[in-house]
Biopython code that builds the backbone (N, CA, C, O; Angstrom):
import numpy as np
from Bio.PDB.StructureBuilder import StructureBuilder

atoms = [
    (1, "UNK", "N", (62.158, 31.952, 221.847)),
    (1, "UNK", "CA", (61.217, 33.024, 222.091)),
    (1, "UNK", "C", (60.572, 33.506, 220.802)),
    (1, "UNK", "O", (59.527, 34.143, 220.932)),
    (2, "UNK", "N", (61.078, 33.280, 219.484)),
    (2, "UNK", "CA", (61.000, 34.014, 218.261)),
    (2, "UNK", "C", (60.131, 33.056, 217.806)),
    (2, "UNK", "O", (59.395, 33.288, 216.847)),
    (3, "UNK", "N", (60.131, 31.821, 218.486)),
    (3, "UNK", "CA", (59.408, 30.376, 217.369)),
    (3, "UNK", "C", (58.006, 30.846, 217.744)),
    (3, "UNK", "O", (57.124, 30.879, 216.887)),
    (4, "UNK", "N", (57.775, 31.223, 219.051)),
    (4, "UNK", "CA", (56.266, 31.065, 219.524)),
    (4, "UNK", "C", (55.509, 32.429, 219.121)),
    (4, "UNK", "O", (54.340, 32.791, 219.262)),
    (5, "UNK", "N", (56.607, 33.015, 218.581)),
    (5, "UNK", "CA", (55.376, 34.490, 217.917)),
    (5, "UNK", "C", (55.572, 34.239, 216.776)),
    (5, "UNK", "O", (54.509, 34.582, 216.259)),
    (6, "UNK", "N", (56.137, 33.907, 216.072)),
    (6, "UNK", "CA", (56.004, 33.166, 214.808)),
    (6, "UNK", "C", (54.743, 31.795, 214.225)),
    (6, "UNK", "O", (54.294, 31.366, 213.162)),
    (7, "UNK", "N", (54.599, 31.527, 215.752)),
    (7, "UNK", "CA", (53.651, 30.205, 215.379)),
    (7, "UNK", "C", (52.224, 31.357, 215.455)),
    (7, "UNK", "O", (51.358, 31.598, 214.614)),
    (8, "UNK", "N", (52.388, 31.751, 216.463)),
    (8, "UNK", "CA", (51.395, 32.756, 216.235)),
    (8, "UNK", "C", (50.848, 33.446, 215.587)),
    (8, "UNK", "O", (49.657, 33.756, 215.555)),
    (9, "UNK", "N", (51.704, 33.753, 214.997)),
    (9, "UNK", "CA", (51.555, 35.056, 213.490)),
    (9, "UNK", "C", (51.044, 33.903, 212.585)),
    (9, "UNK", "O", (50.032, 34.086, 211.908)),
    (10, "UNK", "N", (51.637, 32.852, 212.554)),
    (10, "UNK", "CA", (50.844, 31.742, 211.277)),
    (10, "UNK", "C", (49.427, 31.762, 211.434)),
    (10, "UNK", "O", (48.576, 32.129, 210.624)),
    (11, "UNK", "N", (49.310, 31.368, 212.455)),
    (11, "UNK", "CA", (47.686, 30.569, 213.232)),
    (11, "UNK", "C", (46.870, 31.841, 212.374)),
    (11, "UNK", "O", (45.820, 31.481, 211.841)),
    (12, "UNK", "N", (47.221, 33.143, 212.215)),
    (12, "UNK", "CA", (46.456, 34.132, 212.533)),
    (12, "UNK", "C", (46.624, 34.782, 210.658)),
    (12, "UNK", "O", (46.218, 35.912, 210.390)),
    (13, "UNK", "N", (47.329, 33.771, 209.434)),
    (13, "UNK", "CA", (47.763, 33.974, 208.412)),
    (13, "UNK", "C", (48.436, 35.067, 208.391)),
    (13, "UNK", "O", (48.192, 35.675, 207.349)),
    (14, "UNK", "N", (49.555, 35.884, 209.396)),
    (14, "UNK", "CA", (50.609, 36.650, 209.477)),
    (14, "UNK", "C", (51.745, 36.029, 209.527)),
    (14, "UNK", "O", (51.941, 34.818, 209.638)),
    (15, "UNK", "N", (52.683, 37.097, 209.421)),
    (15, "UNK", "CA", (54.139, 36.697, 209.554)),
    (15, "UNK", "C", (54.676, 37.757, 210.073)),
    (15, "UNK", "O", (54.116, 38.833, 210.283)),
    (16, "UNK", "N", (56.200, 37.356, 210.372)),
    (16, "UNK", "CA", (56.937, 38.366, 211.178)),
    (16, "UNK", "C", (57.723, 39.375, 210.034)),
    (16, "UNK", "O", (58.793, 39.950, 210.234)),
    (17, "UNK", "N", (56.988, 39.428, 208.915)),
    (17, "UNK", "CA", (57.650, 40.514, 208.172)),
    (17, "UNK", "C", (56.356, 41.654, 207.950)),
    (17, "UNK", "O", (56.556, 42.607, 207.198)),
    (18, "UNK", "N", (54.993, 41.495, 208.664)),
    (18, "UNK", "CA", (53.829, 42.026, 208.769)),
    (18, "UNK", "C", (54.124, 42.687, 209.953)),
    (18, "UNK", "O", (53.308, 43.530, 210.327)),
    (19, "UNK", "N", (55.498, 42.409, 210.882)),
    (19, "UNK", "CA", (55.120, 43.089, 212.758)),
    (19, "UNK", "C", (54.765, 44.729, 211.855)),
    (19, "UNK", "O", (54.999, 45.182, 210.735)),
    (20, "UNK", "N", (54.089, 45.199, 213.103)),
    (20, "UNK", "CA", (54.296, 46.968, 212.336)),
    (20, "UNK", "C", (55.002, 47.675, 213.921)),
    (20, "UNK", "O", (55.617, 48.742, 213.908)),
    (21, "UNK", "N", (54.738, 46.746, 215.390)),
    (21, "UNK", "CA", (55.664, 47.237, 216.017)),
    (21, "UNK", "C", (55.942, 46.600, 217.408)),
    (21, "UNK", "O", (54.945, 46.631, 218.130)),
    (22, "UNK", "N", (57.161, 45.966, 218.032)),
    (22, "UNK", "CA", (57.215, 45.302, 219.303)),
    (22, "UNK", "C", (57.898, 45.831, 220.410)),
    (22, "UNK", "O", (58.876, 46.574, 220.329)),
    (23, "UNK", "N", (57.307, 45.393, 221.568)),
    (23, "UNK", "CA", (57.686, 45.896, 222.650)),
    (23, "UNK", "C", (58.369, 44.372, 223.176)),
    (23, "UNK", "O", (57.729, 43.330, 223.036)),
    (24, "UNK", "N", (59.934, 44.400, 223.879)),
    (24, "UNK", "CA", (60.602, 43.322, 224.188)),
    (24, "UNK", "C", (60.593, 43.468, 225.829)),
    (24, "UNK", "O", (61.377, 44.338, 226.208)),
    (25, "UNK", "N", (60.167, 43.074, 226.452)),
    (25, "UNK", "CA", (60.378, 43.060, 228.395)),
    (25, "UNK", "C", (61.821, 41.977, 228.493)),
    (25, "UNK", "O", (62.044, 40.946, 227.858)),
    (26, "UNK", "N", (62.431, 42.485, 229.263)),
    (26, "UNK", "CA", (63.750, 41.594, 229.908)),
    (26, "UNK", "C", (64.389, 41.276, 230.933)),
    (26, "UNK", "O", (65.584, 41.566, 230.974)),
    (27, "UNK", "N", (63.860, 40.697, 231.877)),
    (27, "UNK", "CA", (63.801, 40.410, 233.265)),
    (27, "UNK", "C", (65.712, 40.833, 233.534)),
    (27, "UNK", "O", (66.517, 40.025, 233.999)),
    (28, "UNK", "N", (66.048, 42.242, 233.104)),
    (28, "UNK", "CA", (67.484, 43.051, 233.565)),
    (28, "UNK", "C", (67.350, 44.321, 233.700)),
    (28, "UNK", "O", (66.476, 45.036, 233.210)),
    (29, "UNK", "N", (68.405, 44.668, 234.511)),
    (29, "UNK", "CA", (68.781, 46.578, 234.055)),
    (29, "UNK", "C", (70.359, 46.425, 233.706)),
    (29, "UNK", "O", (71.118, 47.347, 234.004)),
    (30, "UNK", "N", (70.833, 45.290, 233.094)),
    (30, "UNK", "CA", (72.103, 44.880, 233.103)),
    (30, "UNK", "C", (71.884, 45.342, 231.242)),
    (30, "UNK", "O", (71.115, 44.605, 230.624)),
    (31, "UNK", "N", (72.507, 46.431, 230.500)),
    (31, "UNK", "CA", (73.001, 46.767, 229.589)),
    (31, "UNK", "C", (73.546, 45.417, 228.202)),
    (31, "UNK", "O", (73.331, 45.424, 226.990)),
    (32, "UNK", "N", (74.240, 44.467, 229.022)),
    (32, "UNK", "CA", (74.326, 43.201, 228.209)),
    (32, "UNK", "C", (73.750, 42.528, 228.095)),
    (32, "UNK", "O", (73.765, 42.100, 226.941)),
    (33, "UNK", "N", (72.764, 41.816, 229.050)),
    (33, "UNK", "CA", (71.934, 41.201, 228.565)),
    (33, "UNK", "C", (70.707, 41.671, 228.033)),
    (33, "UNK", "O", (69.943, 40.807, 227.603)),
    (34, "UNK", "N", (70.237, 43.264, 227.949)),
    (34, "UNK", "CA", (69.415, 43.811, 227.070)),
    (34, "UNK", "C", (69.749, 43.173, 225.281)),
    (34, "UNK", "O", (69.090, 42.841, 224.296)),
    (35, "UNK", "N", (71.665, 43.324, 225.833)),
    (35, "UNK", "CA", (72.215, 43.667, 224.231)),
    (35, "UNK", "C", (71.912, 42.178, 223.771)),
    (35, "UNK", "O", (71.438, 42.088, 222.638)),
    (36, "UNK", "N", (72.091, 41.108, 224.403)),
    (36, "UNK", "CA", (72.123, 39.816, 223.916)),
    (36, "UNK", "C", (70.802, 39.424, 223.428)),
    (36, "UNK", "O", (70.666, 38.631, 222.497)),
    (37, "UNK", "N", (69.582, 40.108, 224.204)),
    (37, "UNK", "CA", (68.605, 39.956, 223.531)),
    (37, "UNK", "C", (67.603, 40.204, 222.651)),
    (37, "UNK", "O", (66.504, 39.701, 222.415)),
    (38, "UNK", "N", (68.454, 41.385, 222.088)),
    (38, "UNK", "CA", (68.151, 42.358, 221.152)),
    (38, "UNK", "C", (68.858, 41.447, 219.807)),
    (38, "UNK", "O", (68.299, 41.310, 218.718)),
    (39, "UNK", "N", (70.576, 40.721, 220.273)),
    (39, "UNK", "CA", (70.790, 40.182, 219.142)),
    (39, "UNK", "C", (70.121, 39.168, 218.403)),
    (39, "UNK", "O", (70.037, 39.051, 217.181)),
    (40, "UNK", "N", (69.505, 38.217, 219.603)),
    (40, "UNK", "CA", (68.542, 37.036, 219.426)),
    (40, "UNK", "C", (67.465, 37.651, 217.852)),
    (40, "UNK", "O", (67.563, 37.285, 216.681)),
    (41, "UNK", "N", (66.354, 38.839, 218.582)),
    (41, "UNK", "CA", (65.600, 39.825, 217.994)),
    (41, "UNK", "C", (65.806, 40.115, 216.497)),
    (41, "UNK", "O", (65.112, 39.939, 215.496)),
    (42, "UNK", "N", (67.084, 40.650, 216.740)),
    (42, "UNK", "CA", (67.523, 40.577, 215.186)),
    (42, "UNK", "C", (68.286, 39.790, 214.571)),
    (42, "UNK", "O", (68.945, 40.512, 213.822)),
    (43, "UNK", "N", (68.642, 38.579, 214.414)),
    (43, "UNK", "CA", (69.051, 37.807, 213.946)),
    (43, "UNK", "C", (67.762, 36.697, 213.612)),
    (43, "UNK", "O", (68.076, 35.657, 213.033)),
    (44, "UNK", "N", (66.631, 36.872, 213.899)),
    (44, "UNK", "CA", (65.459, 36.246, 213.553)),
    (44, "UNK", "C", (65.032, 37.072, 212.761)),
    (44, "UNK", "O", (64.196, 36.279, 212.326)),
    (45, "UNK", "N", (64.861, 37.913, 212.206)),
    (45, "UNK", "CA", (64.280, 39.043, 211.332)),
    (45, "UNK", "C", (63.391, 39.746, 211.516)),
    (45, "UNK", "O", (62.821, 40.365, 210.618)),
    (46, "UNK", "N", (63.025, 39.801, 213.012)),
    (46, "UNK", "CA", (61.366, 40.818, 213.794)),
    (46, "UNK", "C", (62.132, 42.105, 213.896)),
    (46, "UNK", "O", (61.506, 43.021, 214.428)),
    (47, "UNK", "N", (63.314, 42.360, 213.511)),
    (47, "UNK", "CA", (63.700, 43.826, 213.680)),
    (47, "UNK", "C", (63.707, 44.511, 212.299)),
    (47, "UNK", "O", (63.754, 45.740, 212.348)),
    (48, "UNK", "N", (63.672, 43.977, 211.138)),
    (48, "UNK", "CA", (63.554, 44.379, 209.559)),
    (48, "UNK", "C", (62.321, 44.265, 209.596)),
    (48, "UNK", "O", (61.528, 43.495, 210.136)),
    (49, "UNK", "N", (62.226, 45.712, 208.524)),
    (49, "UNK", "CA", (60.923, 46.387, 207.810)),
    (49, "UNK", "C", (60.782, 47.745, 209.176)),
    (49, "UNK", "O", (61.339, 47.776, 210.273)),
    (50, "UNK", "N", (59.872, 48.685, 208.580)),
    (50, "UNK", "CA", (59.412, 49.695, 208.498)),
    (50, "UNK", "C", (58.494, 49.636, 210.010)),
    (50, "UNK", "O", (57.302, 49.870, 209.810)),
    (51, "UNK", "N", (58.829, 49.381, 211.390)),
    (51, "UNK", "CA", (57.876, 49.592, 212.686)),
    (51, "UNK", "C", (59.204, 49.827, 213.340)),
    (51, "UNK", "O", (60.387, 49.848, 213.001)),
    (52, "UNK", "N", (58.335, 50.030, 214.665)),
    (52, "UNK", "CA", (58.959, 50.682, 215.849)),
    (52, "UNK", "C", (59.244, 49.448, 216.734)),
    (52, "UNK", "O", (58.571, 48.439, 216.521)),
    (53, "UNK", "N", (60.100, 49.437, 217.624)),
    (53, "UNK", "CA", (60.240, 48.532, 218.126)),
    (53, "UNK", "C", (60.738, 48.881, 219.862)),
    (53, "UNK", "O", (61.640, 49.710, 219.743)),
    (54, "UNK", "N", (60.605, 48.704, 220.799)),
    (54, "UNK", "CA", (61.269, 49.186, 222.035)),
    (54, "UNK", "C", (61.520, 48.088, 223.230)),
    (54, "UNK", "O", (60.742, 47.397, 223.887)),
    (55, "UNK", "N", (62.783, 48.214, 223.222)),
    (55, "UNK", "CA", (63.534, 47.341, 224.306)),
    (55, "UNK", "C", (63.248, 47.874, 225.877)),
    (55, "UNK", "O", (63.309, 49.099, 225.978)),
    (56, "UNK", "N", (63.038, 47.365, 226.742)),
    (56, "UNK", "CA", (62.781, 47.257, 228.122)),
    (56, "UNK", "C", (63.173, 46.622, 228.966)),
    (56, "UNK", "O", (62.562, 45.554, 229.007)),
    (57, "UNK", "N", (64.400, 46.771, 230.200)),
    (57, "UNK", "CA", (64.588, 46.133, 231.308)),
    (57, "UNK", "C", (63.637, 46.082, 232.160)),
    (57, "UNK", "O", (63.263, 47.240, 232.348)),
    (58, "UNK", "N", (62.846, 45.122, 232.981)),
    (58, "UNK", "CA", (62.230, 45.093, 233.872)),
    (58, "UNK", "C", (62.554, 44.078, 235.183)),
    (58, "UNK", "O", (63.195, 43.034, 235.072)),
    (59, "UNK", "N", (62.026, 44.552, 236.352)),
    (59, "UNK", "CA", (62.327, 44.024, 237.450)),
    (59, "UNK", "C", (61.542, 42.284, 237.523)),
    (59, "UNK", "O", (61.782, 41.306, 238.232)),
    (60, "UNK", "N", (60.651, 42.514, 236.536)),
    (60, "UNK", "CA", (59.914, 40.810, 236.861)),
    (60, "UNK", "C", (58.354, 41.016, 235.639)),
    (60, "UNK", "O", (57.713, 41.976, 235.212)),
    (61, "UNK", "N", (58.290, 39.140, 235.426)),
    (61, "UNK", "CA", (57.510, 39.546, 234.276)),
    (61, "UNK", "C", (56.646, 38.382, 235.055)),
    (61, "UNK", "O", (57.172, 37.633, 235.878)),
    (62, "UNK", "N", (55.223, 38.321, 234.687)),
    (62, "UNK", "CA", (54.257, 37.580, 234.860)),
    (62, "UNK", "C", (54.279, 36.010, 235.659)),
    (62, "UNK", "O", (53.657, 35.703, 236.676)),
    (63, "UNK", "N", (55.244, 35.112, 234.807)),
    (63, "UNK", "CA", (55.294, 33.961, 235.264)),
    (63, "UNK", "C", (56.538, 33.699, 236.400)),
    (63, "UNK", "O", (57.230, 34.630, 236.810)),
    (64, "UNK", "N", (56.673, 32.617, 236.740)),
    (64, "UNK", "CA", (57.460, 32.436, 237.400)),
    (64, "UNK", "C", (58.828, 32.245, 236.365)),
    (64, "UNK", "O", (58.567, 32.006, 235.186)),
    (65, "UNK", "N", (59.865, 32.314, 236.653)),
    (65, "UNK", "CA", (60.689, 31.978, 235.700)),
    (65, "UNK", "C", (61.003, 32.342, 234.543)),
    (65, "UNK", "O", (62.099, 32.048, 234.068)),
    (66, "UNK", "N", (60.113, 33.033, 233.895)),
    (66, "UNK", "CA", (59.455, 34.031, 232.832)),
    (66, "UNK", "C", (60.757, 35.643, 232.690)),
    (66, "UNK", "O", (60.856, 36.621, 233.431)),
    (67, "UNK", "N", (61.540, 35.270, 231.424)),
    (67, "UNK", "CA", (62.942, 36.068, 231.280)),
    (67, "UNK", "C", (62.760, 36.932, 230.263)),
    (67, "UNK", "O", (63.043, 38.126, 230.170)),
    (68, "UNK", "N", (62.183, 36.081, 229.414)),
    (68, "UNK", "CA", (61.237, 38.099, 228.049)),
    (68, "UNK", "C", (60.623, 37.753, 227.760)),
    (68, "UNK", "O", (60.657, 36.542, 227.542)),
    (69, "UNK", "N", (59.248, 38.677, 227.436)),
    (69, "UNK", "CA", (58.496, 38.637, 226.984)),
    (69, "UNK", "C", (58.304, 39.592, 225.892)),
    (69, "UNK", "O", (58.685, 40.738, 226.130)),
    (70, "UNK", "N", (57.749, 39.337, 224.644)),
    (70, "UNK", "CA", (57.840, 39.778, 223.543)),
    (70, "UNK", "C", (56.331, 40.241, 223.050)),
    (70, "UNK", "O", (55.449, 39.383, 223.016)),
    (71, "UNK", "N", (56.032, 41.651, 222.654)),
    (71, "UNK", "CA", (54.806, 42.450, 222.350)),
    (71, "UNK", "C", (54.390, 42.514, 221.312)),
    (71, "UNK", "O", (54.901, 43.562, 220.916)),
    (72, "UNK", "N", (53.655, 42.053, 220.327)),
    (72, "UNK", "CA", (53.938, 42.477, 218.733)),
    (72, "UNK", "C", (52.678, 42.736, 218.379)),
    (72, "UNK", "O", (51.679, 42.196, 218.853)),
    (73, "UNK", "N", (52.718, 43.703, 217.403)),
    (73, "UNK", "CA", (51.299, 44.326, 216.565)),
    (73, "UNK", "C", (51.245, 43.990, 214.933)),
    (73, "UNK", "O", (51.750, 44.830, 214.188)),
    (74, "UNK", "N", (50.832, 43.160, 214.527)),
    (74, "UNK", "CA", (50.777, 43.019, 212.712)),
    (74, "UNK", "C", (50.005, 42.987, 212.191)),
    (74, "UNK", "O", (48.973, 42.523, 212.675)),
    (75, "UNK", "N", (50.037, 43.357, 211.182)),
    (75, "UNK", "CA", (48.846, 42.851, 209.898)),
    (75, "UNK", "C", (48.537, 41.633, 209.470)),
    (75, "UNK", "O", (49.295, 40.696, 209.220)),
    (76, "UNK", "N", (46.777, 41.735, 209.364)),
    (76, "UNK", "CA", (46.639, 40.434, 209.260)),
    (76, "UNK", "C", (46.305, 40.387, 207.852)),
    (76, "UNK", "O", (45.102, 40.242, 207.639)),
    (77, "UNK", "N", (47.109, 40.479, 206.760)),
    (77, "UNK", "CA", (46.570, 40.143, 205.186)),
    (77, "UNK", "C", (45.399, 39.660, 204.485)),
    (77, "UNK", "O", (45.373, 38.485, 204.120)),
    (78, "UNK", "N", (44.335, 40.516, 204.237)),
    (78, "UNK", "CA", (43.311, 39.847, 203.655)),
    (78, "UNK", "C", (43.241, 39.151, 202.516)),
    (78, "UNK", "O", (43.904, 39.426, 201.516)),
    (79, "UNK", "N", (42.619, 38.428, 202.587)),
    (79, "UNK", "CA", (42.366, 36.886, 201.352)),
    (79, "UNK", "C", (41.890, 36.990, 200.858)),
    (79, "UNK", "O", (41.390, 35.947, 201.279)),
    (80, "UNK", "N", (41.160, 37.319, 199.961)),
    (80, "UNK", "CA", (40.634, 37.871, 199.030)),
    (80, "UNK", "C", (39.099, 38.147, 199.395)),
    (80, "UNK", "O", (38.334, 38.533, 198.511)),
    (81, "UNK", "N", (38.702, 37.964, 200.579)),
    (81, "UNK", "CA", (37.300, 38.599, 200.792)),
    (81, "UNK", "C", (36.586, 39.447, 200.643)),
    (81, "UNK", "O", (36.979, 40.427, 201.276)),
    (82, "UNK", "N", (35.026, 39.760, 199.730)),
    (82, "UNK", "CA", (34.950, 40.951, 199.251)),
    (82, "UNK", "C", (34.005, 41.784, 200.647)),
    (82, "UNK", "O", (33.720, 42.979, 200.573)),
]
sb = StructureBuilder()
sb.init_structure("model")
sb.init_model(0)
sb.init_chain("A")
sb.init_seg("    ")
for serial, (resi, resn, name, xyz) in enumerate(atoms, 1):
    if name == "N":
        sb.init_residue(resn, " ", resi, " ")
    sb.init_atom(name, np.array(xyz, "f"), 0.0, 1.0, " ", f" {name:<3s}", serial, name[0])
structure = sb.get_structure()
């Protein structure tokens, strides 16, 4: 789940130390598997640095089959353009 907002953040010359803040959806209201996927979260490093971040159980997400979905807002670093 962490690779594909990461590829993202590249495409776009960001990274996941630019998030400034994410919203996580989690197809539970089950307390552990919030927790398990919060550990995923932070053990990739989108939970370090200075943003907000908010975890969410939900009853169902977009796709079929579809178990979290992940929200993120970052900076996109300018290049030296004047």
């Amino acid at each position: 789940m962490i690779a594909n907002l990461t590829e993202q953040l590249r495409a776009v010359g960001s990274g996941l130390e630019q998030v400034l803040s994410t919203d996580v959806y989690v197809v539970s209201t089950e307390t552990a598997a919030l927790s398990a996927v919060w550990d995923v979260v932070e053990a990739s490093g989108l939970s370090t640095g200075p943003h907000s971040s908010t975890l969410l159980g939900v009853s169902c997400l977009g796709y079929p089959g579809q178990l979290v979905e992940i929200t993120a807002t970052a900076v996109v670093p300018q290049t030296g353009r004047a």
